[in-house]
C-alpha positions as CSV (number, residue, x, y, z in Angstrom):
1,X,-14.0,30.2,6.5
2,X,-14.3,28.0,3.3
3,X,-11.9,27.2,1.0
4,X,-12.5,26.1,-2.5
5,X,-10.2,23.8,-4.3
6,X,-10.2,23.6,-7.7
7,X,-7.9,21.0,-9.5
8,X,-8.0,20.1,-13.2
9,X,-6.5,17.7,-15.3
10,X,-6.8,16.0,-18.7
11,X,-6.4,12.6,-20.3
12,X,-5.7,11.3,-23.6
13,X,-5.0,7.5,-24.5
14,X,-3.2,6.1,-27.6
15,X,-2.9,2.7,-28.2
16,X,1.2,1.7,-29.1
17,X,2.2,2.1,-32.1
18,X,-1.2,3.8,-33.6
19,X,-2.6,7.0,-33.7
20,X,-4.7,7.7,-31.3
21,X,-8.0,6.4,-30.4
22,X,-10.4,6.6,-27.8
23,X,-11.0,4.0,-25.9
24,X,-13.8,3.3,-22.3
25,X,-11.2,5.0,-20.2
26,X,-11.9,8.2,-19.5
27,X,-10.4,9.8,-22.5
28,X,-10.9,13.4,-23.5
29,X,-12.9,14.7,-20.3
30,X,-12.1,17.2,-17.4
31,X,-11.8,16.3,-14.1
32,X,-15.3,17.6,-13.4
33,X,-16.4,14.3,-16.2
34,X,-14.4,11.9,-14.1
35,X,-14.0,12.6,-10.4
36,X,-16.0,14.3,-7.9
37,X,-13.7,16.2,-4.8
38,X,-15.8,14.6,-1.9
39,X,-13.0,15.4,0.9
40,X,-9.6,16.3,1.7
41,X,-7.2,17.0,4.4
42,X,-4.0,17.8,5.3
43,X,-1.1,16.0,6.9
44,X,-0.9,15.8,10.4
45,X,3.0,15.4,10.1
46,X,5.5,15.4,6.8
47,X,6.2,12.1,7.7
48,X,6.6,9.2,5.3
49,X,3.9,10.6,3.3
50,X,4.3,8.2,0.6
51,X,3.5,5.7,2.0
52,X,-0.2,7.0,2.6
53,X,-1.6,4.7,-0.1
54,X,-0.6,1.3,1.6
55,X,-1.6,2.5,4.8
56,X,-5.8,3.0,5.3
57,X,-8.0,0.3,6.4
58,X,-11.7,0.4,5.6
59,X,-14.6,-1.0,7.5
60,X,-18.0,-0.6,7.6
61,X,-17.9,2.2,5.8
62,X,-15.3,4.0,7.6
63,X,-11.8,5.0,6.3
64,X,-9.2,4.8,9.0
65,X,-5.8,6.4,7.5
66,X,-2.4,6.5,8.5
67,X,-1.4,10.2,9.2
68,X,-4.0,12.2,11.4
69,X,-4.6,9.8,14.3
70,X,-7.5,12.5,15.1
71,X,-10.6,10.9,13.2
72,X,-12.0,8.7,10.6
73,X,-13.8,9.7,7.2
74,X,-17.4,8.0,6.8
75,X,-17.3,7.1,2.8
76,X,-21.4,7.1,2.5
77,X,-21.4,10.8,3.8
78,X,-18.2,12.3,3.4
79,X,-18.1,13.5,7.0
80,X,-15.3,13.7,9.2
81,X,-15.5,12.1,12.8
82,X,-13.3,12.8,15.6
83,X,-12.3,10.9,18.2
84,X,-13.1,13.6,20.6
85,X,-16.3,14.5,19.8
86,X,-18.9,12.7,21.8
87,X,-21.8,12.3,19.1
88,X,-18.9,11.2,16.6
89,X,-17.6,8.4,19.0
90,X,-21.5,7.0,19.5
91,X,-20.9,6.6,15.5
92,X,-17.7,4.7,15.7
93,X,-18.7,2.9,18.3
94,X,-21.5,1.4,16.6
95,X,-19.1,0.6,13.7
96,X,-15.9,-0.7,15.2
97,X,-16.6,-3.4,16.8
98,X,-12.9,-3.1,18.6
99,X,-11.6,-0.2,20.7
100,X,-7.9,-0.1,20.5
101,X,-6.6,0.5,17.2
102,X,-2.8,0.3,16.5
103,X,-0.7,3.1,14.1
104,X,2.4,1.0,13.0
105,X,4.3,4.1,12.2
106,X,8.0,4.0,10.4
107,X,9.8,5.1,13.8
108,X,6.9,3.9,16.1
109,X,3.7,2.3,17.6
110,X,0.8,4.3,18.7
111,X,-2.0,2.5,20.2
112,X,-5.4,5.0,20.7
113,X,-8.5,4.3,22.2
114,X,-10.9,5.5,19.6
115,X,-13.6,5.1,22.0
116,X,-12.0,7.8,23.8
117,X,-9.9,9.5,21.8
118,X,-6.8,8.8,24.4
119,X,-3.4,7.6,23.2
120,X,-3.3,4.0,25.1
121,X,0.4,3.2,24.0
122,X,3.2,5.1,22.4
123,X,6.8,3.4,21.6
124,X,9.2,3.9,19.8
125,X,11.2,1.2,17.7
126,X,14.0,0.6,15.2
127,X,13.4,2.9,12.3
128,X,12.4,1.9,8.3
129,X,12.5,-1.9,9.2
130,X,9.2,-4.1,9.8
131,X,6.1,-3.6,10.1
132,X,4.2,-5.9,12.2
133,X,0.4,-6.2,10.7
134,X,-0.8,-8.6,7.6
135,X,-2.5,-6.5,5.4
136,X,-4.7,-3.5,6.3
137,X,-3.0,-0.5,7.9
138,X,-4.0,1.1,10.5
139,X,-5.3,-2.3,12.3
140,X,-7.7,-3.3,15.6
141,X,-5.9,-4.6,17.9
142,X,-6.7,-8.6,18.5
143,X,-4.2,-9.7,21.0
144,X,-2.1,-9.3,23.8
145,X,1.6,-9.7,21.6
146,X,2.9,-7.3,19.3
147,X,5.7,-7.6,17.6
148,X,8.6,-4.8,16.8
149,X,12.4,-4.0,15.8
150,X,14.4,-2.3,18.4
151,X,17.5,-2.7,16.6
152,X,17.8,-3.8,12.9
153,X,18.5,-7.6,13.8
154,X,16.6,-7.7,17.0
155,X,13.2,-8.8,17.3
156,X,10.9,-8.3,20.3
157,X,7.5,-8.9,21.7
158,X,5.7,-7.0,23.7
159,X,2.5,-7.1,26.1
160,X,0.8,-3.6,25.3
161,X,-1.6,-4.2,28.3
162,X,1.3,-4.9,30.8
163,X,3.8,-3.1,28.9
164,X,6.2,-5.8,29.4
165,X,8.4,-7.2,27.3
166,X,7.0,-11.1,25.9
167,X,10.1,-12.4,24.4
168,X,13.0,-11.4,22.8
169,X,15.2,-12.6,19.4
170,X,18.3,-11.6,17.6
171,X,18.9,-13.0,14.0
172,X,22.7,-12.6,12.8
173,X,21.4,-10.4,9.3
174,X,19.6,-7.9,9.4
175,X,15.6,-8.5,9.4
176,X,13.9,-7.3,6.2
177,X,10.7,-7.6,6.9
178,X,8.0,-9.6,8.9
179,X,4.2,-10.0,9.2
180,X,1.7,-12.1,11.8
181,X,0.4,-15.2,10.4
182,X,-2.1,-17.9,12.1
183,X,-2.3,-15.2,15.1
184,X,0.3,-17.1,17.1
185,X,2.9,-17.0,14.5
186,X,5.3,-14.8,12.7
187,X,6.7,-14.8,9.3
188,X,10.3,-13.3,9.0
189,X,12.5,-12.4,6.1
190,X,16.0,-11.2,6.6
191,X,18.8,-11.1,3.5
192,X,19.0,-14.2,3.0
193,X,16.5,-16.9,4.8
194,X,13.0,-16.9,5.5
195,X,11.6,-17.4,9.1
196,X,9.1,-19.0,11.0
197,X,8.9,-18.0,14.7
198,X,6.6,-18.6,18.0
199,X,4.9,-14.9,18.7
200,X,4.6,-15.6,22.4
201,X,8.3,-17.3,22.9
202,X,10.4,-16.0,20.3
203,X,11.3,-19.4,19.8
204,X,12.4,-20.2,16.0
205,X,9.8,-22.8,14.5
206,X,11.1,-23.4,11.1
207,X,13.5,-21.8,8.9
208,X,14.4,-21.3,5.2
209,X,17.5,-20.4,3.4
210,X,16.0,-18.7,0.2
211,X,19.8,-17.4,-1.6
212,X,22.9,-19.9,-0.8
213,X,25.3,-18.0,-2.7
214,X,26.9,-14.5,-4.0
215,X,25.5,-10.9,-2.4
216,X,21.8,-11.4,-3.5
217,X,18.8,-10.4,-1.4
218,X,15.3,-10.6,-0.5
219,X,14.1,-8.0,-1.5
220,X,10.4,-7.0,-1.5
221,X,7.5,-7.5,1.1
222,X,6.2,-11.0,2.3
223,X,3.5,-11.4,-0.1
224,X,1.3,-14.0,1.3
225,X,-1.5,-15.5,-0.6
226,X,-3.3,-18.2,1.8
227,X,-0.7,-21.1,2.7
228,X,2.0,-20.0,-0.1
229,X,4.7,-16.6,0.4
230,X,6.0,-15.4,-3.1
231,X,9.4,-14.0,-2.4
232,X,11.5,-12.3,-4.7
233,X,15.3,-12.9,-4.6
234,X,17.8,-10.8,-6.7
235,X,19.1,-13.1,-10.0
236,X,17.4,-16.1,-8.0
237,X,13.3,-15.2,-8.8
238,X,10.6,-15.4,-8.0
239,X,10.2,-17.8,-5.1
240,X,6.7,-19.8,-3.5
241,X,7.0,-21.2,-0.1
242,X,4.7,-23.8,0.9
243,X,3.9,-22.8,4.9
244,X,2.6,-26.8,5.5
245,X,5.2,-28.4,3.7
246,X,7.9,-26.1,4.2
247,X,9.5,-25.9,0.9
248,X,10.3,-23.8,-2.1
249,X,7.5,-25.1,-4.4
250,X,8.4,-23.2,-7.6
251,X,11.0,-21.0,-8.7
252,X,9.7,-18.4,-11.3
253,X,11.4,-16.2,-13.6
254,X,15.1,-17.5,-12.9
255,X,17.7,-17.0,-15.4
256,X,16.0,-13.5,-16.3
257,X,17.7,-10.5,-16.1
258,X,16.0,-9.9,-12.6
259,X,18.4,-7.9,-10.2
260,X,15.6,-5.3,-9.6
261,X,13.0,-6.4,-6.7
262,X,8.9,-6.2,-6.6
263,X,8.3,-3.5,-4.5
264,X,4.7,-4.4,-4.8
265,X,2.6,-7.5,-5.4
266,X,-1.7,-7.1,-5.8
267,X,-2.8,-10.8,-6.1
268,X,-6.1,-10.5,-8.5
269,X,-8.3,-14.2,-9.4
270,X,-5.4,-16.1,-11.4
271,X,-2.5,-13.2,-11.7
272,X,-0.3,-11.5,-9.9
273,X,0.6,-7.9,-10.7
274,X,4.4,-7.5,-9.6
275,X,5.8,-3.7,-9.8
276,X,9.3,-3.2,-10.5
277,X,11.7,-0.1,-10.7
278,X,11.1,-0.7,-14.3
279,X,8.7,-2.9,-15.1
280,X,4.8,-4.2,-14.5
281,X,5.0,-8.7,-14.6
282,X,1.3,-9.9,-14.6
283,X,2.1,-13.6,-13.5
284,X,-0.5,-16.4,-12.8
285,X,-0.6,-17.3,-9.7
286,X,-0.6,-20.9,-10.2
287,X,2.0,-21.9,-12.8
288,X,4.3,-18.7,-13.1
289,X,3.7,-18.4,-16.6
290,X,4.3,-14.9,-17.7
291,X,1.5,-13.2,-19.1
292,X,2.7,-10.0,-19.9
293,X,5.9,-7.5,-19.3
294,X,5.7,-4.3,-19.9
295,X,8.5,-2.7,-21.8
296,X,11.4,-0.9,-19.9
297,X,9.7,2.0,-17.6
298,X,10.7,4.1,-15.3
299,X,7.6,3.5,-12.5
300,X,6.8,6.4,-10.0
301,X,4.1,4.9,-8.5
302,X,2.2,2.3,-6.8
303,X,0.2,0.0,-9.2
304,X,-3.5,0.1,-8.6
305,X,-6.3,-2.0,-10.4
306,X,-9.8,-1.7,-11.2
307,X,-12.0,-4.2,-13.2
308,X,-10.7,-3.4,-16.4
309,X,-7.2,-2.1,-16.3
310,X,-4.3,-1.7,-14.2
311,X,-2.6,1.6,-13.6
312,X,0.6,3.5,-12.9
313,X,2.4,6.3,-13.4
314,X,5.5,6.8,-14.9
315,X,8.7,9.0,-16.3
316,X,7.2,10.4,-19.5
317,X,10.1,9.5,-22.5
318,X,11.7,12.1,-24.5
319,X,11.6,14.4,-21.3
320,X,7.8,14.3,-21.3
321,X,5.6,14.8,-18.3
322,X,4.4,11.8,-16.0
323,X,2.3,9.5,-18.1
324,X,-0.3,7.2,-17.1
325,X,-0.3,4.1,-18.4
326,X,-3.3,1.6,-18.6
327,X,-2.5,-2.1,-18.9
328,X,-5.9,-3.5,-20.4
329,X,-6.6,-7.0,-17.9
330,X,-8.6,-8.3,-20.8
331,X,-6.2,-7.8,-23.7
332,X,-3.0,-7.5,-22.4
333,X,-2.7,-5.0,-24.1
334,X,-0.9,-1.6,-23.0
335,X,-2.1,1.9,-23.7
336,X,-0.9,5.4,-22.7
337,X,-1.8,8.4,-21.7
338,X,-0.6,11.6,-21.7
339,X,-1.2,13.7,-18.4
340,X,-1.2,17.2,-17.7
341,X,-2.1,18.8,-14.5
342,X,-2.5,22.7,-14.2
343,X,-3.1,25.5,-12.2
344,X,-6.9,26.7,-12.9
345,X,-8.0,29.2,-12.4
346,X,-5.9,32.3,-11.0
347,X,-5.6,32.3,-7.3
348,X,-8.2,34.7,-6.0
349,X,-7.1,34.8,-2.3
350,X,-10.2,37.7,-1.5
351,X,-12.3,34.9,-2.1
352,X,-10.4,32.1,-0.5
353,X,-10.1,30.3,-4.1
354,X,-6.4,28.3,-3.9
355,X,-4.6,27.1,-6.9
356,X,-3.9,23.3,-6.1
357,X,-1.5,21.0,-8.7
358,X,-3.0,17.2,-8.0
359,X,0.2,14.8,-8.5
360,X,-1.3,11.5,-8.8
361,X,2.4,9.9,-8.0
362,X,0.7,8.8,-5.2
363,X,-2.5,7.3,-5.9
364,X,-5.1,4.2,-5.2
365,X,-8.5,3.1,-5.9
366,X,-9.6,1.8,-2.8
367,X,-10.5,-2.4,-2.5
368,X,-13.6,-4.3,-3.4
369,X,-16.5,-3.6,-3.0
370,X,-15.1,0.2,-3.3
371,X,-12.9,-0.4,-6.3
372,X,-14.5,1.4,-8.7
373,X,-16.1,4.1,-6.8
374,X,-13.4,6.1,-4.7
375,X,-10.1,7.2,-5.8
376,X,-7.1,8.3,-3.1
377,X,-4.9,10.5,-4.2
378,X,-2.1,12.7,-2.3
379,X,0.1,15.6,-3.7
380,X,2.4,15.7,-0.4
381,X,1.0,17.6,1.7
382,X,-3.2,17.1,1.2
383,X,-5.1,13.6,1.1
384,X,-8.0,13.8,-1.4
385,X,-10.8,11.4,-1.7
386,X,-12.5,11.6,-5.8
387,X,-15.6,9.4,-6.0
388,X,-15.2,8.3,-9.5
389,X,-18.4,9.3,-12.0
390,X,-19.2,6.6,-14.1
């Protein structure tokens, strides 16, 4: 049984403060123009689902996602493969070079042999707080020490092979958010201070205090960038550790108006895209000097980037729909879009043809060297996977 899904949507771009123009984005096309459907699929749970977008790891070719721990989709042929399926795993076997592959859910860990298909570990831990990977999500497993909350100020390690517990530390605030660093190490935030800690002890290296005064928080992930962390701090900025020396190297943006926190940070050649509840910074990376702000927004989205611009979605004004907006990475220079997303055509059930409304709230293009070729894109319940048409 086959099921067709047809989505369409269209685009227009005005530059502020002009009428409109068109411009190299994809202005003025349907969807069939700009995006080709080469998968989908649906959820395995309704769990967290926006967080889909931060949560897929690609290699060699094969996308690993967060929510069905049942198979991986190969991007050169837009095939499913499944764990179980013995001609499938010779596949993913010859592309993974690692076995165990850890799901660092929001309420637990699942370890699965992918080999096998066979769930190797399943714990639970503290939930909403932590999660323990650098970077790509799902991730191979590489040593014999993970890291997890079992309370919202308690920190433990843990042996997955012996299923023992490695160490054990409580912090007297609450733990915001940590990452692995160096293998051996950990890097820990909680309200107020920044951490340093052994993996395999627990024992505290080096710390930080990052806000000395007043009810201000960290806020934000730990957004690492080689030796330096850029951590954000209510009405204190934007602040860069120095992991040799340390120190707080630079304070950015201080004495701004900042009370709202980065909820995201893409690090891109000299800048820094920081989102906001309300706005977009685009920062270098060495100086702080801002580049650009973007006027007062309500954001609804994750920022994504391509070569050329920088996207996001969000409130329309006036009571309008969603709007995308493109922030030019040449110019500066910020131009809208209005979106619209409808039904097309009438449900026709006898022939298994399902209406489906695409909300690109939650969207991505996937990283380099895929940037400009695949677009992610969820509406809740369904993961789609466009390959963008050039």
């Amino acid at each position: 049984m086959r099921y067709t899904i047809v989505i369409a949507f269209s685009l227009l771009f005005s530059s502020k403060g002009t009428a409109q123009v068109i411009t190299n984005i994809y202005a003025n096309k349907s969807l069939a123009e700009i995006l080709e459907p080469k998968w989908e699929f649906s959820y395995e749970q309704n769990d967290y689902s926006a967080y889909f977008i931060k949560r897929v790891l690609v290699k060699n070719d094969l996308l690993i996602h967060h929510f069905n721990m049942d198979f991986v989709v190969d991007l050169k042929t837009s095939k499913l493969l499944f764990f179980s399926n013995i001609v499938d795993q010779q596949v993913i076997k010859s592309r993974l070079p690692d076995s165990l592959l850890v799901y660092d859910l929001m309420d637990k860990i699942v370890i699965k042999n992918i080999y096998t298909g066979e769930i190797f570990l399943n714990k639970r831990k503290y939930k909403k707080f932590g999660f323990i990977s650098d970077g790509d999500f799902p991730y191979l497993l590489k040593d014999s020490v993970l890291c997890y909350l079992e309370d919202k100020n308690k920190l433990f390690g843990f042996n997955p092979f012996t299923k023992e517990q490695v160490c054990k530390k409580e912090f007297p605030e609450t733990v915001y958010t940590f990452q692995e660093y160096n293998q051996n190490l950990i890097n820990l935030t909680t309200r107020t201070s920044f951490y340093q800690l052994d993996k395999s002890t627990g024992e505290i290296l080096w710390t930080l205090p990052i806000i000395t005064e007043g009810k201000s928080s960290l806020n934000g992930g730990l957004n690492r960038q080689d030796n330096k962390l850029y951590l954000w701090a209510e009405s204190f900025g934007l602040n860069v550790v120095n992991l040799e020396t340390r120190q707080i190297e630079s304070t950015w943006l201080a004495g701004r108006d900042n009370s709202e926190f980065t909820m995201q940070m893409i690090f891109d050649g000299d800048s820094i895209f920081a989102r906001t509840p309300m706005n977009v910074y685009c920062i270098s990376k060495t100086s702080g000097e801002v580049y650009w702000v973007s006027e007062d927004v309500k954001i609804v989205s994750e920022i994504t980037l391509t070569d050329d611009y920088i996207f996001f979605e969000q409130y329309g004004r006036e009571s309008l729909a969603g709007v995308i907006t493109a922030l030019n990475r040449h110019t500066h220079k910020i131009e809208y879009a209005q979106f619209t997303s409808e039904k097309y055509p009438p449900e026709d059930p006898d022939n298994y043809i399902l209406q489906n409304r695409l909300d690109l709230t939650r969207f991505r293009f996937l990283d380099r060297p895929y940037q400009d070729k695949y677009l992610l894109g969820d509406d809740g319940s369904n993961v789609y996977c466009f390959e963008i048409l050039k």
